[in-house]
N, C-alpha and C positions, 0 to 999 in steps of 0.2 A: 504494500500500500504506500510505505512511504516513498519505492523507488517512479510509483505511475506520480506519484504528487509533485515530486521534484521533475521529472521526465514533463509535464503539463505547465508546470510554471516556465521553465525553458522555453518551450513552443511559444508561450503567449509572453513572453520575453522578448523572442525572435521576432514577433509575426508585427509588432509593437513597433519596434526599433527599425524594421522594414520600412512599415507605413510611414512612421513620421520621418525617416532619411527620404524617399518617395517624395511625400508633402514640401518637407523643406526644398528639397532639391528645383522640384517644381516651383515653388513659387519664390525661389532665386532668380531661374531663369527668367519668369514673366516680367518679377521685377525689372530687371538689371537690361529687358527689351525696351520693356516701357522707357525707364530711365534714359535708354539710348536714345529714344523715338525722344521724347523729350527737350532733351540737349541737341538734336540735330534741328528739331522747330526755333530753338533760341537761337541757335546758330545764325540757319536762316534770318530769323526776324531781326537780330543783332546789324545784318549782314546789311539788311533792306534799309533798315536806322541808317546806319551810317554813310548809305548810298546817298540817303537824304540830306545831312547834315552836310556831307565831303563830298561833292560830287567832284570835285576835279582830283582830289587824293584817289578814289577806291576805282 
């Protein structure tokens, strides 16, 4: 009995630390997409700014 108790907390252990590496992993990525997409629209819009302001510099 005590060997299936120990043998069942392992599994829901494992199956635990699966899911939330899974979870985190995922919503790093979307993050760190997002984040990107983000920074490239400031980019842009920085870009446009300054077109406006310097038009003979840019």
């Amino acid at each position: 009995m005590r060997q299936i108790r120990t043998d069942l907390n392992l599994i829901f252990i494992a199956i635990v630390t699966i899911v939330l590496t899974v979870s985190g992993a995922f919503s790093y990525y979307r993050t760190q997409a997002q984040l990107e997409h983000e920074l490239s629209e400031f980019k842009q819009s920085l870009t446009i700014q300054l077109q406006n302001v310097l038009p003979g510099v840019m």
